[in-house]
N, C-alpha and C positions, 0 to 999 in steps of 0.2 A: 553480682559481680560488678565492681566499678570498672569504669573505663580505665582507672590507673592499671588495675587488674589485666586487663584484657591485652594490655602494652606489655603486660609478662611473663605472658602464657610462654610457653614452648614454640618453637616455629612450626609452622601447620597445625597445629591441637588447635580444633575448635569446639567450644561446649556451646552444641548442640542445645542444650536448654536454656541458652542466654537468647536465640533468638527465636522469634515466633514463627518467621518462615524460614527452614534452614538452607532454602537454595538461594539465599541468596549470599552464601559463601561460597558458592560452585561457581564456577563455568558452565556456558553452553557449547555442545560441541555438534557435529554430525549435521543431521539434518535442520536442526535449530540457528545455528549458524547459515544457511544455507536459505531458511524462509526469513531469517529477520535481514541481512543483507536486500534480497527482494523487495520486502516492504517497506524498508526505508527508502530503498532507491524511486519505487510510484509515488511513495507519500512527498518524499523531496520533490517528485515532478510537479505532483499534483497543487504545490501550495507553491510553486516554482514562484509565482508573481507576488504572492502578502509575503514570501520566505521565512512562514512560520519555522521554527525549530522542530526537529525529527533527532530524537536520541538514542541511545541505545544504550542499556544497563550503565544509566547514570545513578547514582546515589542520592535517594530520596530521603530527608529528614522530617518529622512531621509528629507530633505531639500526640495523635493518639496512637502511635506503631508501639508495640509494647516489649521493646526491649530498650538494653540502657543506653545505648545508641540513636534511639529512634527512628533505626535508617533500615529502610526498605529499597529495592534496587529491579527498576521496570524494566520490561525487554526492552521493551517499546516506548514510547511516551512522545504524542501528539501535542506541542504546546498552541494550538489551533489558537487564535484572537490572542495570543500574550506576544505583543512586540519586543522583540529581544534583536536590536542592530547584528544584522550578520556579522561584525568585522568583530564581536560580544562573543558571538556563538561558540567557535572553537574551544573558546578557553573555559565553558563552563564545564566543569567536572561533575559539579551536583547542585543539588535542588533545595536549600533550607525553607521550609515553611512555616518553622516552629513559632517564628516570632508572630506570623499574622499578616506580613507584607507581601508576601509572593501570594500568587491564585496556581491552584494545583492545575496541573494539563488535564485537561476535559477525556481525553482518551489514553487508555492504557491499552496496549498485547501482549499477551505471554506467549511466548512457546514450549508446550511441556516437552520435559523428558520425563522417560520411564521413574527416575528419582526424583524428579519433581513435580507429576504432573498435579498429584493429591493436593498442596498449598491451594493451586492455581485455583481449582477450583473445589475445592470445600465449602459451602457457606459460611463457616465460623472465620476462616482465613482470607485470602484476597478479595474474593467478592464482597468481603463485608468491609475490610481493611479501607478497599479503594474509593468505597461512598463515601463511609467516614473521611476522607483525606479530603474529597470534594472534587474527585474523576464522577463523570456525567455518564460515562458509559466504558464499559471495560470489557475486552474479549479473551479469550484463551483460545489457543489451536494446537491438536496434534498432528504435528508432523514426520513422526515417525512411520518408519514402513509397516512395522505390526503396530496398528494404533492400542494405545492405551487404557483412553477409556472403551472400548468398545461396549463392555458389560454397564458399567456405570453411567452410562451418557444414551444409550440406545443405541450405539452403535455412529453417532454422530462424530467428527472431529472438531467441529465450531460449537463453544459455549459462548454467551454472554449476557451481559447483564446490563441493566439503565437504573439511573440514578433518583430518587425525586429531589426536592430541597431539601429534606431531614439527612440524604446518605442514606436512604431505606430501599435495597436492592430488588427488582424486579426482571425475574429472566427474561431475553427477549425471545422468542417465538418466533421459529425460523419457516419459511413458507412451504410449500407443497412439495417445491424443487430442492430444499435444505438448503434457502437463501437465509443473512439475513440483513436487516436492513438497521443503518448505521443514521442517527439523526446527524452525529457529528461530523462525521465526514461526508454526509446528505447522499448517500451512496448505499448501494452492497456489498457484502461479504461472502464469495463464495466457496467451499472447501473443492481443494483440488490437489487431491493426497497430497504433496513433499506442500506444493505451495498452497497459499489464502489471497485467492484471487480479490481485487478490487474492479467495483462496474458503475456505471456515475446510474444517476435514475432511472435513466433509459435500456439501463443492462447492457450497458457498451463498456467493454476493458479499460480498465485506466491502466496505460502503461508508460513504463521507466520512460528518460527519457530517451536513452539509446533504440527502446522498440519503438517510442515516436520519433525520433527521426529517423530510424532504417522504412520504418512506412512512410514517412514525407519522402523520403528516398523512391520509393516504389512507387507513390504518387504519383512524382513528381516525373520517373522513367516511364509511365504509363502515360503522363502526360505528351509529355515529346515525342512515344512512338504512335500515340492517335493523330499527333499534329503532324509527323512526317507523312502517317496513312492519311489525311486528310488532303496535302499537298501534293503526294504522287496521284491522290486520287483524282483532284483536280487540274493537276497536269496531264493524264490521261484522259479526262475529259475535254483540254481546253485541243488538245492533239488533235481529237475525233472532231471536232469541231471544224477545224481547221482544215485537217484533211478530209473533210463532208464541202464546206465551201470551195478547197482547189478541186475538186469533183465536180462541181456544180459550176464554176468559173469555166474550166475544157469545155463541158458541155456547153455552155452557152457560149463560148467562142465556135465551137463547132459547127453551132445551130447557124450564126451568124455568116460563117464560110460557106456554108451550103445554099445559105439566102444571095447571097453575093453571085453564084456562079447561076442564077436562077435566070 
């Protein structure tokens, strides 16, 4: 089917055998919506300062995708080290790499649905798709409340995958706790049913910026009421002081009155 083709279809008929992954004529809805919001809002915190670009189900073109489009379409897509001027950003709709000029975003996420979760992680499909394209590491998560893969994955909801220079996909191996560890974002990824928590090296949350500043908030109110207990405390010190010396001042005028009448 050519593209002139495909401009002629009926409205909503989609043939299903034109593309290779077929959600990527869907929507995400539910829970999918609900963890990729999430992780764009940390990943924007997190690069707040380089202001790498954070996407979501933009239109990827790209010369090995095998349909007549070439367009594949990420939840997610990290453009980590590709400088793209914020005031650029808005207006990008999609990603041509066909020609060889652009560098593909080093990271990909998906979030399955029950209808899509099979693409995401197939070997023959995304995991192999995403090396070839020149993603360095790619993850998939289920977020749904009855997960998907449960039987196929062992029960886990985090897959993923690293890349070498050929595009030759290698699972990563998730640790003891079912972390796992992310070279491109130099962090972790933890599953945490609806959401895919992010943790910098340390295993400390990286959070949106709204949950870092309600914590500089609480900080900050933590701060002020140790410094007002610090100041009543010292005032109630400087009190006792005070009233210990006009104590000791009587007495010793007293001592004095007595010596006098002596």
């Amino acid at each position: 089917m050519s593209l002139s083709d495909l401009k002629r279809v009926e409205p909503g008929l989609v043939y299903r055998d034109e593309y290779l992954v077929e959600e990527d004529q869907m929507g995400d809805g539910g829970p999918q919506d609900w963890l990729l919001r999430y992780l764009v809002r940390v990943l924007e915190w997190l690069y707040h300062n380089e202001q790498w670009m954070i996407t979501i189900n933009r239109n990827f073109y790209h010369q090995i995708i095998e349909n007549s489009e070439k367009l594949i379409v990420p939840d997610i897509a990290v453009f980590k080290g590709i400088d793209i001027p914020t005031g650029e950003q808005p207006y990008i709709t999609s990603w041509d790499m066909r020609s060889g000029e652009k560098k593909c975003p080093p990271l990909i996420i998906e979030a399955s649905s029950p209808g899509t979760y099979q693409s995401d992680i197939d070997a023959d499909k995304k995991p192999r798709i995403y090396g070839l394209m020149g993603v360095k590491e790619y993850f998939a998560y289920d977020p749904n409340k009855q997960p998907v893969w449960a039987r196929r994955a062992g029960g886990t909801r985090l897959l993923g995958w690293r890349y070498n220079e050929k595009g030759q996909p290698t699972p990563i191996k998730a640790d003891a706790e079912g972390w796992m560890w992310s070279e491109v974002l130099e962090g972790w990824l933890k599953p945490d049913e609806l959401y895919l928590r992010m943790y910098n090296r340390n295993k400390e949350l990286l959070l949106t910026k709204d949950q870092f500043d309600e914590q500089a908030l609480k900080i900050e109110e933590k701060a002020r009421r140790n410094a007002e207990e610090r100041i009543q405390t010292e005032i109630k010190a400087r009190q006792e002081v005070e009233q210990k010396l006009a104590e000791l001042q009587r007495e010793l005028e007293e001592l004095r009155r007595l010596q006098g009448h002596e």
